[in-house]
C-alpha positions in Angstrom: 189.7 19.4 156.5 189.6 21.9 159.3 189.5 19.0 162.0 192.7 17.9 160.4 194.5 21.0 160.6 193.6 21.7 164.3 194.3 18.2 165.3 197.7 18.4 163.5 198.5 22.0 165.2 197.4 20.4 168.9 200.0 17.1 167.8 202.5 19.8 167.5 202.0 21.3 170.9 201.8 18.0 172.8 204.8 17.4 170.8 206.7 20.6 171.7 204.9 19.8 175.6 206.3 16.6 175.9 210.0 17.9 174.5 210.3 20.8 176.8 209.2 17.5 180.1 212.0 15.8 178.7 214.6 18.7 178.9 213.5 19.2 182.6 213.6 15.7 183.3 210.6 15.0 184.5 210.0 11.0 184.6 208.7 9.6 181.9 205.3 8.3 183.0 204.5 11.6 184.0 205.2 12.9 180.2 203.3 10.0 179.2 199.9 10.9 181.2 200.6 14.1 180.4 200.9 14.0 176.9 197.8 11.0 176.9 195.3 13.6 178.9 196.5 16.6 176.1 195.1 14.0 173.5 191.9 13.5 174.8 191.7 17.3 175.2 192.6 17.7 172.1 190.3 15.6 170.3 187.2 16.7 172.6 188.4 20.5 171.3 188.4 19.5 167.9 185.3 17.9 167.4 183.5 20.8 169.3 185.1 23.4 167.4 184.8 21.6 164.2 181.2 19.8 164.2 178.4 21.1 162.0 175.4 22.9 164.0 172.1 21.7 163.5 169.8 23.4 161.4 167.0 25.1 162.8 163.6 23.5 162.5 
């Protein structure tokens, strides 16, 4: 559950990332590298944040 809500919260600042590129016109394969490298950060920051820790043996 917790992965979802972070991933969802990181979707909604690429989104508002890739809005405010637009407005400055920045071209467009540029938003789209951008906003593909903020994914993979994104789901690397999520799974670390979110995994389980191993229990001590």
């Amino acid at each position: 559950m917790s992965f979802g809500l972070y991933a969802a919260g990181f979707a909604i600042v690429i989104g508002g990332l890739v809005y405010a590129a637009h407005l400055v016109h920045l071209p467009t394969q540029w938003i789209v590298v951008g906003a593909i490298v903020l994914i993979g950060i994104g789901i690397l920051s999520a799974v670390k944040a979110t995994r389980q820790k191993d229990p001590a043996k």
